[in-house]
N, C-alpha and C positions, 0 to 999 in steps of 0.2 A: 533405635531400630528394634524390633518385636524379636529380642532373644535368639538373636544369635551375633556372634563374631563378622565385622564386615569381610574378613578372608574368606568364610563358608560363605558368605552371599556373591560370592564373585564366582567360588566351585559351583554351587547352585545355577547360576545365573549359565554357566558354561556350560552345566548338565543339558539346560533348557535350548541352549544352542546346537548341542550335539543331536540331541533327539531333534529339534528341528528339520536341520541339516537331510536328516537319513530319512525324513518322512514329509517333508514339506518344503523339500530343497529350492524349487521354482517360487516360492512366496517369500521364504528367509533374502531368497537374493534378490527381487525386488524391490524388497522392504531397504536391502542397504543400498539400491542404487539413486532408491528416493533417497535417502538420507542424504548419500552423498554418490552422486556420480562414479568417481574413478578414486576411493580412500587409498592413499598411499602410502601412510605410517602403520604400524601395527597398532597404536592408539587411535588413531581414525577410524581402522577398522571395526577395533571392540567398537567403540561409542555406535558404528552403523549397525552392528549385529546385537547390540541391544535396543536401541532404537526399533530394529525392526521384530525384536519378539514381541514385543508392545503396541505394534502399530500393525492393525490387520487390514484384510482387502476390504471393500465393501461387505458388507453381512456376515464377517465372517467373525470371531472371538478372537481375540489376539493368540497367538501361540503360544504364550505362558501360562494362559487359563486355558488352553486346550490340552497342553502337557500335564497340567495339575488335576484336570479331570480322570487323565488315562494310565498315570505311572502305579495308580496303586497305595498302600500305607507309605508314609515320610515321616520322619522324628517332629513331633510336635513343634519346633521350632520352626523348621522348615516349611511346614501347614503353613502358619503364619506370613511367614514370611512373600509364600506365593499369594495366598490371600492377600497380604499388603499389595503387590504387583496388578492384582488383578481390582483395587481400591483405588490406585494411581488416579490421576486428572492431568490431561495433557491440557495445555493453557496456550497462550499464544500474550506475554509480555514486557511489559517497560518498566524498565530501573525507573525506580523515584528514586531512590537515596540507597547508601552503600556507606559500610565501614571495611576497606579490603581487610581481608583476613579475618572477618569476623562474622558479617552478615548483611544484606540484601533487603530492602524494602521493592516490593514489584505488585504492578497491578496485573494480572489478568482480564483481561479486556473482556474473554471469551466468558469465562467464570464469574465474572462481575464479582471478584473478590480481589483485598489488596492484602498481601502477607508480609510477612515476617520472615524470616528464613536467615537459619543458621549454616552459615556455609562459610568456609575459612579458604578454600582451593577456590574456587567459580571467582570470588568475591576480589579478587585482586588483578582479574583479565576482564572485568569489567566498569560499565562507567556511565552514571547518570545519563537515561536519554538513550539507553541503550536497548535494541529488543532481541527478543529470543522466542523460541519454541522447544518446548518438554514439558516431560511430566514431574510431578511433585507429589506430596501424598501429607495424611495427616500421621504422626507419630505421637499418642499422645496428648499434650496442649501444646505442641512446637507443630508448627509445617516446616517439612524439609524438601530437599530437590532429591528424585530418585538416582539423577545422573546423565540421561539421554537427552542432553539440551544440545539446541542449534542456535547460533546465534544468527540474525539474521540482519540484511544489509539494509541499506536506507532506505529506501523504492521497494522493501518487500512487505514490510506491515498493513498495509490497505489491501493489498493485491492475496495477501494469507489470509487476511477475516473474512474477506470476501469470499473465498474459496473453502473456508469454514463454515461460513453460513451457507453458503449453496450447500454444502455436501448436508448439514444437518438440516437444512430442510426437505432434502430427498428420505433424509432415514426417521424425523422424527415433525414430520410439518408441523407447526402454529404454537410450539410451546413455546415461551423464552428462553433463550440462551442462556439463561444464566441458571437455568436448572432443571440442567440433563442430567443423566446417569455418568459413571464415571464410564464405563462400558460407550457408552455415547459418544465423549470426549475422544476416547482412543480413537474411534472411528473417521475421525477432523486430522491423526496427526499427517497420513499418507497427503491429501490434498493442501493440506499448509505445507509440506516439504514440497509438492512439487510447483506449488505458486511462490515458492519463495525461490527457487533454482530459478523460473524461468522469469523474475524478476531481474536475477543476475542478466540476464541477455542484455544487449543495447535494444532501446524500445524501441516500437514503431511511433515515430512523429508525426501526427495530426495536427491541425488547428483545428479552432471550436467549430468548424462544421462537419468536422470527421474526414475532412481532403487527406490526402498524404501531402507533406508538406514536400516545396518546389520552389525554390525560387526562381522567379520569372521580374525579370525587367526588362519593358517594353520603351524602345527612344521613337517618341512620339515627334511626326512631320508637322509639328504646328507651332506658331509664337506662343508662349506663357501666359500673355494677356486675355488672350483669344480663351485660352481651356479654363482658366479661371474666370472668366465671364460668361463662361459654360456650365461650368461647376458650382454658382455662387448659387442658381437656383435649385441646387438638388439639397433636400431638405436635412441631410446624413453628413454633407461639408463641413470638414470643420478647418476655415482657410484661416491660413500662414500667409507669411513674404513669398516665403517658397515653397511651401508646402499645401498640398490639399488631403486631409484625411477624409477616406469616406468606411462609412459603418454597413452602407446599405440599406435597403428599401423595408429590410425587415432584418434589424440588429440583433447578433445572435451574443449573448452573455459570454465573460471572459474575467473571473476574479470579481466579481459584480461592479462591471462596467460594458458598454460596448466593445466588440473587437473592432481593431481599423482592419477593416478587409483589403480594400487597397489604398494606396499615396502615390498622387501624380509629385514630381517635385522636379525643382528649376536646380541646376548647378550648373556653372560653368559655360551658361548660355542655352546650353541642351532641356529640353522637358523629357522625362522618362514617368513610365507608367510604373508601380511595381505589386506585384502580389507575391504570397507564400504560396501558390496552386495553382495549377494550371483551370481547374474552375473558377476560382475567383478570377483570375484576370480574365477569362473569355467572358464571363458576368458583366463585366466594367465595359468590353468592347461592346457585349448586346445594348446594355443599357445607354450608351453614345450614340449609338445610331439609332433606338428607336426616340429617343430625346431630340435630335437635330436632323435625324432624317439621312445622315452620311456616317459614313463610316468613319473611326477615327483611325488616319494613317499612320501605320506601323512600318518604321521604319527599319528596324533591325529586332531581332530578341537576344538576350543573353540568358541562358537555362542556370542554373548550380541545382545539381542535385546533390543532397545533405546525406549524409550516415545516418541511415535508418532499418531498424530491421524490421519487414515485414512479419516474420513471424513473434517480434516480441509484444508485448502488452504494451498498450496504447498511452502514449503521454502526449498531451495537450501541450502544443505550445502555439502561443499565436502574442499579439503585442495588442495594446489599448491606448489610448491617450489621457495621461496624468500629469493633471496642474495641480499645483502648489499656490497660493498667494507669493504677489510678489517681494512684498516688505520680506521674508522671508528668506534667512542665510541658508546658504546649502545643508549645513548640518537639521535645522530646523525644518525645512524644506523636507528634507528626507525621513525626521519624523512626523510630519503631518502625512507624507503621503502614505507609511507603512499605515500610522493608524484609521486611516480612509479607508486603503484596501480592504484593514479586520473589518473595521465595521461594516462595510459591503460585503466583505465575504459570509459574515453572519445570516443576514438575509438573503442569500444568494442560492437558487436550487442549484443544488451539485450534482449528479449521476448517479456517485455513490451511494447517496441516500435515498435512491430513487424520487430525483427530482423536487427535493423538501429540501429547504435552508436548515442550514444548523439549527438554528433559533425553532423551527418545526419540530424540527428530529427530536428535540428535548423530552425525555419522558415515554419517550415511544421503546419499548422494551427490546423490541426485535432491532431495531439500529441502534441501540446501546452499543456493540463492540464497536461498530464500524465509528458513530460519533466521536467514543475516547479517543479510536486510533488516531483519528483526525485534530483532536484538542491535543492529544498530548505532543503531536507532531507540528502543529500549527505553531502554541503558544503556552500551556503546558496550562499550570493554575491560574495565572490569569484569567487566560480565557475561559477555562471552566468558571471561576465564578463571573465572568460578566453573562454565560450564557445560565446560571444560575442550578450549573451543576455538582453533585460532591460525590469525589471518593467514597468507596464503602467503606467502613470502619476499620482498621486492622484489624486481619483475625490471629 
């Protein structure tokens, strides 16, 4: 640390809060409700009220370089010290490797830099595979962590780069990510905290054509033989003993395969229809009648509707159909199918990367965070090198 005691950087640090406080009260305390909702420990607290001198509104300077502009002369150390604050890089990343109690290996997705970091407290509540949001700084030839870290949950790393890059192409369009100002970076951490909070929410559940999901099972008034000598000509069948999968007249991708939109299926004597949505099943009834001319009779419905939150961020779920060969033991089975999926998912346009397969995305500067996020969450090194990408160098 640039000459001084870490007790005077905690007085310092308290200074910077009290003066907040008395002048800028309505931004210090948004700043900690991003960080953290309802902080209940008096250590929660600190960590949100540091957090938030660091982390400003839109356009605004953080408040420890606004304090450091207005207080006047400070002891030469002190200079520094705010100076170091105001050098900070808020990052958004994933543990590679860890020795607790000693130090941290993390890529910054955001920074497209991979550090080193001596940290002996962080470094023993944490664990390969693990992500976080704060800032860090250079000390020196060492990088260290300032302090203001957030760890974040499973389902929030996509959902936070994404929320990063929107916010820095509002404040800085067309450069690359990977080299902004530090002043820049602070500007990402408000919108990474609160895409990371409302990751916490339970999502709203879609299938791949953006329906809210529904289950609808329809018991259909007709013999098995009959709807399968119906369905043998729709080009999207893919017929079973008992089962008929259909994809549809225009198959929409899912893991890079078709989704099964709906399955007719025989149990128990009964044929029932079933979809996830009440679109998709009305789909399947238009599509029978203009096919045969009649309507197909519905004889009863049964609804389930699923725990889904409207207001959370949208999670895909829909199903596909996956064969394995049959020589094939279960165990074996289930590694050919995982490695099918990767490789499909490879070529596969995703959303996230606006409609470009991994394999596209390669190289392209500006989906660099969002790619790793996905490689390191996918399959980690592996998959980087089959998509033919490398780590930056430790710095």
């Amino acid at each position: 640390m640039p000459g001084i005691p870490f007790h005077r950087i905690n007085v310092l640090r308290d200074e910077v809060i009290k003066w907040a406080a008395k002048q800028h009260e309505a931004e210090l305390l948004e700043g900690v409700r991003c960080f953290m909702p309802q902080p209940s420990s008096e250590q929660e607290i600190r960590n949100a009220l540091a957090f938030s001198i660091l982390a400003p509104p839109p356009g605004e300077a953080a408040l420890v370089v606004r304090f450091a502009r207005q207080v006047g002369h400070r002891p030469r150390a002190e200079r520094l010290w705010l100076g170091t604050w105001e050098q900070t890089i808020f990052g958004v990343m994933c543990l590679l490797d860890v020795e607790p109690g000693s130090w941290v290996q993390v890529h910054d997705v955001l920074g497209g830099r991979q550090l080193h970091v001596e940290e002996r407290m962080g470094s023993q509540q944490l664990e390969v595979g693990d992500w976080f949001a704060g800032y860090y700084y250079r000390d020196g030839a060492q990088w260290r962590f300032e302090g203001s870290m957030q760890k974040l949950s499973s389902l929030a790393p996509i959902r936070a780069v994404q929320s990063a890059l929107q916010a820095l192409e509002a404040i800085a369009p067309g450069p690359d990510p990977r080299q902004v100002s530090p002043a820049q970076t602070h500007q990402l951490a408000r919108p990474v905290l609160r895409a990371a909070q409302k990751a916490l929410q339970p999502p709203r559940l879609v299938n791949a054509d953006h329906h809210d999901i529904l289950l609808v099972t329809a018991l259909i008034g007709l013999p098995w033989a009959e709807v399968v000598e119906v369905l043998r000509a729709w080009p999207d069948a893919r017929v079973e003993s008992e089962a008929v999968h259909l994809s549809g007249e225009e198959p929409v991708d899912y893991l890079g395969g078709p989704a099964v939109r709906a399955t007719f299926n025989l149990k128990d004597g009964e044929v029932t229809l079933f979809a996830d949505s009440r679109e998709r099943l009305d789909d399947m009834l238009r599509r029978w009648e203009a096919q045969t001319g009649r309507a197909l009779p519905v004889v009863r419905e049964d609804v389930q509707v699923v725990d889904s939150n409207l207001d959370g961020n949208e999670l895909v779920f829909d199903s596909r159909q996956l064969t394995a060969p049959e020589e094939l033991d279960p165990d074996e089975a289930s590694r050919h199918l995982r490695a099918t999926h990767q490789t499909k998912w490879l070529d596969s346009p995703l959303p996230v990367l606006g409609d470009q397969s991994p394999r596209q995305a390669v190289g392209v500067p500006r989906l660099a965070p969002l790619l790793w996020t996905l490689v390191h969450k996918q399959g980690g090194a592996a998959l980087a090198h089959t998509l033919g990408m490398q780590l930056p160098a430790p710095e």
